[in-house]
Structure formats: structure tokens, C-alpha cells
C-alpha positions as CSV (number, residue, x, y, z in Angstrom):
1,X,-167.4,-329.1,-16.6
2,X,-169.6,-325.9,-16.1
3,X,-173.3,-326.4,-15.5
4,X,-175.5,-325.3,-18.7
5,X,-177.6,-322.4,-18.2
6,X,-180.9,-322.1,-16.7
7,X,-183.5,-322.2,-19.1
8,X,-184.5,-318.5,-20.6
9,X,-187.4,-316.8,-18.3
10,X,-188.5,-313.1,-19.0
11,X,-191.2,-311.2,-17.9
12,X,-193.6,-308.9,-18.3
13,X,-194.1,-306.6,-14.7
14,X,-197.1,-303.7,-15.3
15,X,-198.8,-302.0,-12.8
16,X,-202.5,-301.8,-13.1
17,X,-202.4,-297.3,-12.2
18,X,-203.4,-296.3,-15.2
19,X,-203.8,-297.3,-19.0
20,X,-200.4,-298.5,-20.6
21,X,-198.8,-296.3,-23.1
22,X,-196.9,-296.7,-26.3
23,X,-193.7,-296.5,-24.3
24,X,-194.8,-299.9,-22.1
25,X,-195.5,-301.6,-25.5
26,X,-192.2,-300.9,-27.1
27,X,-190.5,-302.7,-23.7
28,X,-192.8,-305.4,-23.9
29,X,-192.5,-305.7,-27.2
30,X,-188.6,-306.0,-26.9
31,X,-189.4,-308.7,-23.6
32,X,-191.1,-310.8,-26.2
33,X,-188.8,-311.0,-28.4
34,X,-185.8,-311.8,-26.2
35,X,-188.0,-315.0,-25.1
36,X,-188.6,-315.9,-28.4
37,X,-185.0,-315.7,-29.6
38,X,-183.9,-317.7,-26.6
39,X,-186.6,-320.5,-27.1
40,X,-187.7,-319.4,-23.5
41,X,-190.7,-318.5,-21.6
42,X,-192.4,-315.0,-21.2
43,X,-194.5,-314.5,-17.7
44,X,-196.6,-312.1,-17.3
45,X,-197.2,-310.4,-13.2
46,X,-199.0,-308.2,-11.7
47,X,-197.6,-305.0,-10.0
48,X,-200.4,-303.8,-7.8
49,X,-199.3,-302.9,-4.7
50,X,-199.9,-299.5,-4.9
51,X,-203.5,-299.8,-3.3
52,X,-204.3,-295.6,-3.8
53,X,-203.7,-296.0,-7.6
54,X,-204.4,-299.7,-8.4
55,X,-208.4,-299.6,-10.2
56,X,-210.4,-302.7,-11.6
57,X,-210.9,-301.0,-14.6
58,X,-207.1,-300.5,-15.3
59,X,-206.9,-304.6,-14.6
60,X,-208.9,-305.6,-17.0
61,X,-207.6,-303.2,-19.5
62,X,-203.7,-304.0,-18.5
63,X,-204.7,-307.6,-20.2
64,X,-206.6,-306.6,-23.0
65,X,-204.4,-304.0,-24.7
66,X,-201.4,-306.6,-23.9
67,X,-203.5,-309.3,-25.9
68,X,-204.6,-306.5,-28.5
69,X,-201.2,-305.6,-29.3
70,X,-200.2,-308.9,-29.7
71,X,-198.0,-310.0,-26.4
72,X,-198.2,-314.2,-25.1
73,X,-197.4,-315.2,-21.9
74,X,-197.1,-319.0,-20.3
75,X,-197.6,-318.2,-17.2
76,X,-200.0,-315.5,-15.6
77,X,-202.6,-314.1,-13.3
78,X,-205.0,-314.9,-16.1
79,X,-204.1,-318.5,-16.9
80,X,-201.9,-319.4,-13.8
81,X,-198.7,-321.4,-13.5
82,X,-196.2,-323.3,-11.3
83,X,-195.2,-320.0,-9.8
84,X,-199.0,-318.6,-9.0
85,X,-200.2,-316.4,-7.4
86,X,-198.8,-314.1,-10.0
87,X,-200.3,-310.8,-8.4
88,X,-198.2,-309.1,-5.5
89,X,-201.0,-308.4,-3.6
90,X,-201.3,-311.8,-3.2
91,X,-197.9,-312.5,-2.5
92,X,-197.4,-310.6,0.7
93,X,-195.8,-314.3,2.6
94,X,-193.0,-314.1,0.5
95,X,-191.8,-310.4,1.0
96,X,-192.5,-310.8,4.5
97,X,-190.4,-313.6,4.9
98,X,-188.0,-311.7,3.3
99,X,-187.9,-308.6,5.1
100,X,-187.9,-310.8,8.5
101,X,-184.8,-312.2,7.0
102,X,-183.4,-308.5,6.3
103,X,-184.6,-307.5,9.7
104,X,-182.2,-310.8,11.3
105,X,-179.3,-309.8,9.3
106,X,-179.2,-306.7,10.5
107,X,-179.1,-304.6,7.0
108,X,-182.4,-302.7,7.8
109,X,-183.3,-300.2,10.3
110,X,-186.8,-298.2,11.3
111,X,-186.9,-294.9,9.4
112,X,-189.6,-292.3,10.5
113,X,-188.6,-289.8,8.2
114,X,-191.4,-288.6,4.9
115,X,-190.4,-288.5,1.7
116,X,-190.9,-284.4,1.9
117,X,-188.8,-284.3,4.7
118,X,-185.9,-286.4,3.1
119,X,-186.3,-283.2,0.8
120,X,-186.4,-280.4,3.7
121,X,-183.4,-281.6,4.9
122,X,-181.5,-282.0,1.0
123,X,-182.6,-278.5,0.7
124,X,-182.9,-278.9,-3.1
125,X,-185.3,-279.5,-5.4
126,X,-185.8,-282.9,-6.6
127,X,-186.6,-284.0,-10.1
128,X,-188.3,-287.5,-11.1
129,X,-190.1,-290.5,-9.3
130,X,-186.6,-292.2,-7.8
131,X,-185.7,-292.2,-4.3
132,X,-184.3,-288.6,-3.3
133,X,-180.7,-289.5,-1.5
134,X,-181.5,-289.9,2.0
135,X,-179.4,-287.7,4.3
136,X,-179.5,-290.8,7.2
137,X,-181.4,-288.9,9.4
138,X,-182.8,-292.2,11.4
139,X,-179.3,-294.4,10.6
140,X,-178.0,-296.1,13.4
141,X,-174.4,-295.2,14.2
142,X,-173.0,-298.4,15.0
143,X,-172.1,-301.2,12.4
144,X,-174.3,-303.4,13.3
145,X,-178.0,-302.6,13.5
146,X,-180.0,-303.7,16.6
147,X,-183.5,-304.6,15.7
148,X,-185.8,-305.2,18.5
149,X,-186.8,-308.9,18.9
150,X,-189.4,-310.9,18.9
151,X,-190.9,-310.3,15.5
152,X,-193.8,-308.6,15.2
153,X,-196.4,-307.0,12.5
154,X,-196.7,-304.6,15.1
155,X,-193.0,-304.0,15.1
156,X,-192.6,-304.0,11.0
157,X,-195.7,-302.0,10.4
158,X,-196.4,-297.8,10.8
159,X,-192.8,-297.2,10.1
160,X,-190.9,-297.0,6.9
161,X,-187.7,-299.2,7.0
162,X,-184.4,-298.6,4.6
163,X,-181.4,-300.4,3.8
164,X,-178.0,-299.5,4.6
165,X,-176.3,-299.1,1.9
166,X,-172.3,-300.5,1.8
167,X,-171.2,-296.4,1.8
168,X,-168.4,-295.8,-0.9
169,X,-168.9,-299.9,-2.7
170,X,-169.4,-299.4,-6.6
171,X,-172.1,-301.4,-7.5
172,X,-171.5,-302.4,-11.3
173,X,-173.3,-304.7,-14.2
174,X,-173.0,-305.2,-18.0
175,X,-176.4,-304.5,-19.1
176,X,-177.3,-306.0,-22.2
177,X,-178.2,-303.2,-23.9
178,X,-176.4,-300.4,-22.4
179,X,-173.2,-301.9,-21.6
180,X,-171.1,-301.4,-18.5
181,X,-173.3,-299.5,-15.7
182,X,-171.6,-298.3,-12.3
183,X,-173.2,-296.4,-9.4
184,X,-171.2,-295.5,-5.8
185,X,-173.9,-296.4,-2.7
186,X,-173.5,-293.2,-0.5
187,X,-173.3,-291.0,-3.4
188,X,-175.1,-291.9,-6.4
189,X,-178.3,-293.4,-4.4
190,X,-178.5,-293.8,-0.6
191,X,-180.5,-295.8,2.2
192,X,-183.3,-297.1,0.3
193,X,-186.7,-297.8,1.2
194,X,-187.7,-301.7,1.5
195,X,-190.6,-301.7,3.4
196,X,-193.5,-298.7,4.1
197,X,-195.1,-297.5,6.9
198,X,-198.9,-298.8,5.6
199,X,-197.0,-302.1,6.0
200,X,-196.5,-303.2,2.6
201,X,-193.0,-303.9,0.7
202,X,-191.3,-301.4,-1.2
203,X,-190.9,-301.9,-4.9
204,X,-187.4,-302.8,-5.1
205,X,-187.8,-305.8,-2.2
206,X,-191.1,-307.0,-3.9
207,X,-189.3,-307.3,-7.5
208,X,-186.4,-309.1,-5.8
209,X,-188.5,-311.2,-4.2
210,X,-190.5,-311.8,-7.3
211,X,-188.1,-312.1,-9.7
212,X,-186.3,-314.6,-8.0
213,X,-189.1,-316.9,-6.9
214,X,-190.3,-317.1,-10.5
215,X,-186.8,-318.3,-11.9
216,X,-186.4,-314.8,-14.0
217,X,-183.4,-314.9,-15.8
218,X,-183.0,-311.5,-17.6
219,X,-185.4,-308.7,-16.9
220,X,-186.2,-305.9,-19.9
221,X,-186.7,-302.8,-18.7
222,X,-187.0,-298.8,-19.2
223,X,-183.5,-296.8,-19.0
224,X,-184.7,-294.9,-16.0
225,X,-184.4,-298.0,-13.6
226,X,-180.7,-298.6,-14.1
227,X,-180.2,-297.1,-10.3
228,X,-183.0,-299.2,-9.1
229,X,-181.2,-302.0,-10.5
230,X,-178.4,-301.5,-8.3
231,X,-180.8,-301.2,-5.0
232,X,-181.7,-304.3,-6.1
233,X,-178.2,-306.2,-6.6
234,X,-177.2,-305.4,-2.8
235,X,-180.6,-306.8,-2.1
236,X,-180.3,-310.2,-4.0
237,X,-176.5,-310.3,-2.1
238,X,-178.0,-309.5,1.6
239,X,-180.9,-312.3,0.3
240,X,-178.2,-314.4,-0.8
241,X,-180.6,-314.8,-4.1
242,X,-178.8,-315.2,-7.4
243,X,-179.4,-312.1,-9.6
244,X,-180.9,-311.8,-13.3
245,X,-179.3,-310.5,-15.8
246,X,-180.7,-306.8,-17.5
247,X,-181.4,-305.2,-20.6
248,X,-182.6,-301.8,-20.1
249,X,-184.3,-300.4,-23.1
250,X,-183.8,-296.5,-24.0
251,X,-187.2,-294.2,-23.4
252,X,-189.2,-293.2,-25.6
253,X,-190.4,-289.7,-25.3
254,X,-193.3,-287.2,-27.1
255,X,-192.5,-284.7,-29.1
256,X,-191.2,-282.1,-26.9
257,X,-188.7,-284.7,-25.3
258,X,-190.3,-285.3,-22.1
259,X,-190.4,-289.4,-22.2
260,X,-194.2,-290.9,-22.1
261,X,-196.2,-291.1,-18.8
262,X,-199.0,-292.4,-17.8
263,X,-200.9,-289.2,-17.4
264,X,-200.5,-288.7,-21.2
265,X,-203.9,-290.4,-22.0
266,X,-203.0,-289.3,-26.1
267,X,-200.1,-291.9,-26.0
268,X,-202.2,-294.9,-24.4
269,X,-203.1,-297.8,-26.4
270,X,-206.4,-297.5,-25.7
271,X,-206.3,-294.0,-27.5
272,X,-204.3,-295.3,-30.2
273,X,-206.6,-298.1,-30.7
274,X,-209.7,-295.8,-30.5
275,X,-208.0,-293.3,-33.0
276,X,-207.3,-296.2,-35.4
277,X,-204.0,-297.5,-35.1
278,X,-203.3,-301.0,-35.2
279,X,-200.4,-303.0,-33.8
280,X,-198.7,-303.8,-36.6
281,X,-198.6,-299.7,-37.3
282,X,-197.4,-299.1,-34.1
283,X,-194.7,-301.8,-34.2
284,X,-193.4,-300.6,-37.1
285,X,-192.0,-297.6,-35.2
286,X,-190.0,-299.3,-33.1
């Protein structure tokens, strides 16, 4: 007799860089809902570990446009939880932990190499925020990669490390909204960052990390994460963590196409609120 299912966990995972747009709301919106349908819980964490973009002022509006448009969570950084501290900046023990465990499998290796000069040597243009394919400049010939011992910070930090991807393994999912998803490691996406030179964890290890210490059992998402999806299947594998399942939502985009950004302050709630809107309007467009 099969065990029954774990108990429905969502979550909602914005980043306090800027004011959240109508395009955040829709997702979150969607995250909701899911919960609700499933009799489950909805957790709301905070994505701050980008320390050059990350303001006070965007915290304390990340919450209150959430509340405004009418989102509930059970468990956040506001009102705690079994799972607390629900802020990543808090939270550097557990990616740590995990990259040491990375670092003792052998799966990661020290990268020098910039972003712009993954780029230099692609000698093409790149479009977007994802990971440009990374040429393995810095990869380690052999099989197995030799990682210096004993463990240090010293050792971890001022050098970018990336995981070897399994060259030529389809990585595939049903995503439960897209259907069937498959990517090639090698050729669709490459060695991937997991941990940065200014010593803190990449996204992809911190939402691991995250998502599986807080007992997430489906995350909602934008369309354009689908390949960071698979980064982070080979993770939960070489973790030996138990994946969620996904439900990747389509963009939304302005009128000329281009899908919603940050840096388009007429699409923010806050602008929406100030011009009159109310969340009810705005829901109805979904």
C-alpha cells in the first residue's frame, strides 16, 4: 500500500529589488489558489540575497502590496513559522552546508571565469538574465573533481564555483501547466553557477536548499525559469533531496510584447494602486 501524499505546501519567493509588478501578482495570484484548491498551506520567503539591489524600502513594500492585493500566508518572515528564518540572508548555514556537501561529492569545481568573459569567449551576443552557456573554460578534465581539503571559507569564498553538468543527460518534467519539458545538459544550459565569488550561494542552490527545507511540494512560477528548473533537478539528485513538483505560469507582457520588468515602474502595484486600481480590477484580467 502506497504512502499518501505529503500534505500541499506552496510558496510565495519575491525578491525585495524593486517594487512588484502586475506580472508577480498574476503568479502569486495563481500560487494562492493552487493552496487553496488543495486545502494546503501558502509560505511566503524572502529572496534577498542580492545585497547591491536588496533596499528597506522595497521590504516593506514587498509585504504591503502582497497584503493590498489580497495574498495570505501561514508561515513568514512577518509572522514566523516552524521553518523560520524565512529570509535567505538569514539562512546562509543551510546553503553552506550544502555546498560543503557539493564540494565532498565532487560535482563542483572553482571557476575564475566573469560573466562577460563567459561571453568573450561565446563570441555572441547574449539575450536575457539566464546563465549564458559556459564554454568550461576552468572544468577539470578528469571525471572526478579534486577539491582541495580541509574545508575552508577561505577556500569557498573569492571564486565563483559551477556544477558539472551530466554532458549529453536529457533532463525532463511534466510541468503542471506546460506539460512535458525536456532540456540536454551540455547543450541547452551548461556548467552552472552555485556559489559566487562575494561568497554567497547562487540562486539555484539557495531555492534548492529552500524549497526543500520548508517541505515545498509544488512551486508556481514564471515561464522563463523552466531551464532553471532543470539546474535545479540535477541539484536536488547530487543533494539527494526529493524534488517539488512545477507549474510554470505563462508571462505576461506590455503592450509592445516585451514581458513586465521591474524597471517598468507604470506596471508596479504601487502605480496601479496610486492611479486607482483596485485588486479586484486587476484580478479580473487574469
Amino acid at each position: 500500500m502506497s504512502a499518501a501524499p505529503p500534505p500541499y505546501r506552496g510558496r510565495l519567493a519575491p525578491s525585495p529589488t524593486g517594487y512588484l509588478h502586475l506580472g508577480h501578482a498574476r503568479t502569486f495570484w495563481i500560487a494562492q489558489e493552487r493552496a487553496a484548491a488543495a486545502g494546503g498551506a501558502l509560505i511566503l520567503r524572502s529572496e534577498d540575497l542580492d545585497q547591491a539591489r536588496c533596499r528597506a524600502e522595497f521590504r516593506a513594500a514587498m509585504l504591503e502590496d502582497l497584503r493590498w492585493f489580497g495574498l495570505r500566508w501561514s508561515e513568514g518572515p512577518d509572522v514566523g513559522g516552524p521553518h523560520a528564518p524565512y529570509t535567505q540572508s538569514e539562512r546562509m548555514a543551510h546553503y553552506t552546508a550544502a555546498f560543503e556537501e557539493l564540494r565532498a561529492r565532487g560535482v563542483i569545481y572553482p571557476c575564475n571565469c566573469s560573466r562577460q568573459d563567459v561571453l568573450r569567449a561565446l563570441g555572441a551576443p547574449h539575450a536575457g538574465e539566464d546563465e549564458p552557456l559556459y564554454p568550461g573554460t576552468c572544468r577539470p578534465r578528469r571525471g572526478k573533481l579534486e577539491i582541495p581539503n580541509p574545508k575552508s571559507e577561505t577556500q569557498r569564498a573569492g571564486v565563483n564555483w559551477r556544477f558539472r553538468v551530466p554532458d549529453g543527460e536529457t533532463i525532463t518534467f511534466s510541468d503542471r501547466a506546460l506539460g512535458p519539458h525536456r532540456e540536454t545538459a551540455g547543450r541547452d544550459f551548461g556548467d552552472f553557477l552555485v556559489w559566487r565569488k562575494d561568497d554567497l550561494p547562487s540562486y539555484q542552490l539557495a531555492c534548492v536548499v529552500d524549497d526543500a527545507a520548508m517541505g515545498i511540494t509544488e512551486v508556481v512560477r514564471g515561464a522563463d525559469l523552466l531551464t532553471s528548473t532543470c539546474r535545479q533537478l540535477l541539484l536536488d539528485r547530487a543533494l539527494g533531496l526529493a524534488a517539488p513538483a512545477f507549474f510554470h505560469c505563462p508571462l505576461m507582457t506590455d503592450v509592445s510584447g516585451l514581458r513586465l520588468a521591474k524597471r517598468d515602474h507604470a506596471t508596479s502595484l504601487r502605480a496601479l494602486r496610486a492611479g486607482g486600481a483596485t485588486p479586484e480590477k486587476l484580478r479580473a484580467q487574469f
